[in-house]
GUVEX-57019 format. One line per field, with one value per residue (C-alpha): x, y, z; residue number from 1. Coordinates in steps of 0.25 Angstrom, whole numbers. Each point is the difference from the previous one (the first is absolute). Layout:
BEGIN
X	[X ...]
Y	[Y ...]
Z	[Z ...]
nr	[NUM ...]
END
This chain:
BEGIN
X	[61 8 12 0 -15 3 -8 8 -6 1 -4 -5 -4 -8 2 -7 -7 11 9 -9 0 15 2 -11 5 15 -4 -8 13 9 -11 1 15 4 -15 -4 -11 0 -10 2 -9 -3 -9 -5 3 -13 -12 -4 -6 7 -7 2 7 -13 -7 -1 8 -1 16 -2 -5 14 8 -6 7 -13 -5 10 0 4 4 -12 -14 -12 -6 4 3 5 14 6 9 -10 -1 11 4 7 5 3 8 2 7 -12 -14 1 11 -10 -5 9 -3 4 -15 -4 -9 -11 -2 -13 13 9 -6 -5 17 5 -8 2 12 -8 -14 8 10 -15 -5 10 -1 -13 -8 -10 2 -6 4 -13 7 -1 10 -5 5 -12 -3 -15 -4 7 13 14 10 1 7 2 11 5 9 11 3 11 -7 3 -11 -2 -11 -4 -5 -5 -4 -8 10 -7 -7 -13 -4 -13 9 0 -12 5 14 -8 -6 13 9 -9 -11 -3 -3 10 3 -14 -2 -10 1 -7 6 9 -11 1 12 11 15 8 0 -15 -3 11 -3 9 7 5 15 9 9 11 2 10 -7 -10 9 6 -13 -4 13 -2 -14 6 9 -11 -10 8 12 13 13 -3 12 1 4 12 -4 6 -10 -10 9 -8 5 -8 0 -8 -9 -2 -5 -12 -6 -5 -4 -9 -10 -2 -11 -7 -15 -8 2 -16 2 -1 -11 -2 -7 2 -6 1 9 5 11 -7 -2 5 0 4 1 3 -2 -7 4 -13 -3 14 6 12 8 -7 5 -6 2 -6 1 7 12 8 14 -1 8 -15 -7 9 -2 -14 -1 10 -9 -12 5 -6 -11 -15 -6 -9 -1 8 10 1 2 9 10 -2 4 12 5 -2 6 14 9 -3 -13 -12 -11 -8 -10 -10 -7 -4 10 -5 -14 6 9 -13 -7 9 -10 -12 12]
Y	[-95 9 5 13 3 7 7 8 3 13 4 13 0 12 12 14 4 6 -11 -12 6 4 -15 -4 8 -6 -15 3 6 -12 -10 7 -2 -13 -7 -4 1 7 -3 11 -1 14 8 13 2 9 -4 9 -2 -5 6 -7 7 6 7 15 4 13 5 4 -13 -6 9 -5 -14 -7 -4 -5 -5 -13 -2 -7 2 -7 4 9 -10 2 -2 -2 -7 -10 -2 -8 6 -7 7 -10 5 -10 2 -5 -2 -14 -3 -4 -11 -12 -5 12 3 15 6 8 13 -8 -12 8 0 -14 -4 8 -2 -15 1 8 -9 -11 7 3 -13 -6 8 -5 10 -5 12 2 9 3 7 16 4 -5 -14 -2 -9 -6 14 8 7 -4 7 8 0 10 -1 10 -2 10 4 -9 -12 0 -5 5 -8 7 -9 4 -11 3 -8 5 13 0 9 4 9 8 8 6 3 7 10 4 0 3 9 8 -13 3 -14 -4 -14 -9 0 -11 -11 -7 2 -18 -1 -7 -4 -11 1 1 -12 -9 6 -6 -10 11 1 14 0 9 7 -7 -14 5 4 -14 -7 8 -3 -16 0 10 -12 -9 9 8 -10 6 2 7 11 9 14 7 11 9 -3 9 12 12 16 11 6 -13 0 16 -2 -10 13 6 -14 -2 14 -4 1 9 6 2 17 7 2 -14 -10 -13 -14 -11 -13 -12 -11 -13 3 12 15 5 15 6 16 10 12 4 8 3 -16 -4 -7 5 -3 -15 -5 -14 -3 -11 -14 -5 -9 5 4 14 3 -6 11 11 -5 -2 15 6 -10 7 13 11 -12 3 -6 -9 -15 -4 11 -5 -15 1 8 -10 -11 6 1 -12 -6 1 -8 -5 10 -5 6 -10 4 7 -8 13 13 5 2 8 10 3 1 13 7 2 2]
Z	[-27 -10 8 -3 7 12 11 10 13 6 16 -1 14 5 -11 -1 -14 -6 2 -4 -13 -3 3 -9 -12 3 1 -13 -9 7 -5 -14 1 5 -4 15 5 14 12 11 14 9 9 4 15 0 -3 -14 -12 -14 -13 -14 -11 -4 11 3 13 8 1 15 4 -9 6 15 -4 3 -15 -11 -13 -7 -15 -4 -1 8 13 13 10 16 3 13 10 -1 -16 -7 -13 -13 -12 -11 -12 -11 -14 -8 4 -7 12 8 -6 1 -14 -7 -4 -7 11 -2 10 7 0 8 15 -1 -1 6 14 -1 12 11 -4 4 12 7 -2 6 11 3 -8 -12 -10 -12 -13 -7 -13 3 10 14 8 7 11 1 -8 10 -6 7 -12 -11 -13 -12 -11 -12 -11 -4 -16 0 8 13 8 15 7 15 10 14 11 12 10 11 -1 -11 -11 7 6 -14 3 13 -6 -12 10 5 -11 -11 6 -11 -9 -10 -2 -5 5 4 16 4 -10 11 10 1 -1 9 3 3 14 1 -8 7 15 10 -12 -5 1 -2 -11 0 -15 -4 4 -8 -13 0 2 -11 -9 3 -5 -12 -5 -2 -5 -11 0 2 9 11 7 9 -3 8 8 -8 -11 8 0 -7 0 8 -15 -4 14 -2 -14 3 7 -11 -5 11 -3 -12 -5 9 2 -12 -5 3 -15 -4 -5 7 -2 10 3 8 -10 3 10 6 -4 -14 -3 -12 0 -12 -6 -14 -10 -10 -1 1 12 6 15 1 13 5 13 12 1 -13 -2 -13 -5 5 -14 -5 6 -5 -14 2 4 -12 -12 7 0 -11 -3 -2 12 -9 2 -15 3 16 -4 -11 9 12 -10 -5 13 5 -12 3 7 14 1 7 9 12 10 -10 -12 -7 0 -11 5 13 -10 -7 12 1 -10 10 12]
nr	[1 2 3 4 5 6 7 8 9 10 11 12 13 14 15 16 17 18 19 20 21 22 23 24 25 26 27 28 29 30 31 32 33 34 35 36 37 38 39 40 41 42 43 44 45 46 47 48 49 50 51 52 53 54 55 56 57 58 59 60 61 62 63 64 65 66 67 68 69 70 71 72 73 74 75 76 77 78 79 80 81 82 83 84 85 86 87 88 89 90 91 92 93 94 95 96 97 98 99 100 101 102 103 104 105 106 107 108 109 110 111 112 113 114 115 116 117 118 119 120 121 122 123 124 125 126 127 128 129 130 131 132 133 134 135 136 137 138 139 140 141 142 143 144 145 146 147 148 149 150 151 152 153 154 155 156 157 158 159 160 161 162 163 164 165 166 167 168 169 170 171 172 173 174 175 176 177 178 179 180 181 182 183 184 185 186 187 188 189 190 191 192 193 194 195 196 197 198 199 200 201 202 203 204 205 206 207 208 209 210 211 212 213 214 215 216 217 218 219 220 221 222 223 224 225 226 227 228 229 230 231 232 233 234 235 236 237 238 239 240 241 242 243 244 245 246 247 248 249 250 251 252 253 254 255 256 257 258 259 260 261 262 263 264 265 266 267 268 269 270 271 272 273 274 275 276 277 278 279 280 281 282 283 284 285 286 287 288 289 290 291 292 293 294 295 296 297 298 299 300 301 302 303 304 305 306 307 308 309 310 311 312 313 314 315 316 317 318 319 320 321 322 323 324 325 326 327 328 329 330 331 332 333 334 335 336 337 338 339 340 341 342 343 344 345 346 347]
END
């Protein structure tokens, strides 16, 4: 074990929207100062929805603190008091793997869920990682996991563990916190899921969220192997100035303009939707949005090496590449972008 791989443990405890993210943001510029990783373990004390990065919000239903945002992409998912959240924030991608390796994207997720695979089956529960984003148990989904990666490497993994509430939950909470469908998602993909509780019944034993951050921190040192420390309290501190800045964070982006085109179809992860305006043939305003998992600067450049381009299949691709060219770009949940910006011809 190289002495100088850390992982800090943080008890979030319960947090509202705004804060989650402020405390993110900070363990994400101390990991880039000091080159530890950072785990931190919170929950909503109101059952809600959590968008990824990439999903269209309505501002009201924001502003009613019933939906948030994470940082990284993937799918909406419930939160709750009975949904155990873990944000994990490592210097370097290639930190989670304890022999150093150079990690592709479709790497990331298989290290970085080692610690809660083997936390729940040592609780007693036979999970299963199939290589997208869900833990599943016999087919039915228990957590969910999404990541991104910052321009100057920071990686940010999300994890969220049905401990005793499930995520068939999400299509109820859809019809009150996203009534209007902004969000775009497919309802019924938790419609097996199941929790920890569930699965274990009357062996399941109540951990306390700081039982459950140092279970989680133990299984960390073997999996990623490195030091283990607790962070002082004082680590979680963040300014209303940081909190009141994530508001605007959460609304965007919102609901597609009337005077937009549209293209959507059902991808690996869920529904992608890509929306943008033309000017004669060329391609102006692309904003791809859904069930992705991205660098959120990726989408940005995908949108700007698009921008003025003929909307032509050569012209499409040739701009696709050159964004995903550059350091620490990549796009998973959809096999062919290229063919859904085109799409935008006959939107």
């Amino acid at each position: 074990m190289h002495p100088a791989k850390k992982l800090v443990i943080e008890l979030g405890g319960v947090e509202d929207a705004p804060r989650t993210f402020a405390r993110d943001q900070l363990a994400a510029l101390r990991s880039a100062d000091d080159g530890c990783a950072r785990v931190r373990v919170w929950r909503r004390d109101e059952a809600g929805i959590l968008l990824g990065r990439f999903h269209r919000a309505d501002a009201a239903a924001c502003a009613a603190g019933l939906v948030s945002r994470r940082l990284s992409g993937g799918r909406i998912v419930p939160v709750g008091p009975g949904t155990a959240c873990v944000t994990l924030v490592v210097p370097v991608v290639d930190w989670l793997d304890p022999t150093s390796a150079s990690l592709r994207p479709d790497q990331i997720l298989n290290r970085a869920l080692r610690p809660l695979l083997s936390m729940l089956r040592d609780r007693g529960v036979d999970a299963f990682y199939g290589g997208r984003d869900l833990i599943t148990v016999n087919g039915r989904t228990v957590a969910h996991a999404s990541f991104t990666v910052m321009r100057d490497g920071i990686g940010i993994i999300e994890m969220h563990m049905a401990d005793r509430a499930t995520f068939r939950d999400l299509a109820a909470l859809l019809d009150r916190c996203d009534p209007a469908g902004v969000a775009g998602v497919d309802r019924d993909g938790f419609a097996t899921a199941t929790s920890v509780a569930e699965l274990l019944g009357a062996n399941a034993s109540a951990w306390t969220d700081d039982g459950w951050a140092q279970a989680f921190a133990g299984f960390a040192a073997t999996s990623f192997s490195c030091e283990v420390a607790t962070a002082a309290d004082s680590d979680a501190d963040v300014t209303m100035a940081d909190v009141d800045a994530a508001h605007g964070f959460f609304q965007s982006p919102g609901p597609v303009a009337v005077d937009r085109r549209t293209a959507a179809e059902v991808a690996m992860l869920g529904v992608v939707e890509c929306a943008g305006s033309l000017r004669g043939d060329r391609l102006t305003a692309l904003e791809i949005t859904g069930d992705l998992i991205a660098p959120f600067h990726t989408l940005d450049d995908i949108a700007a090496e698009c921008e003025g381009e003929p909307l032509r299949p050569a012209s499409i691709r040739k701009a696709l590449a050159r964004a995903l060219a550059r350091p620490r770009s990549f796009v998973l949940g959809i096999r062919e972008l290229d063919q859904l910006v085109l799409r935008l011809a006959s939107g």
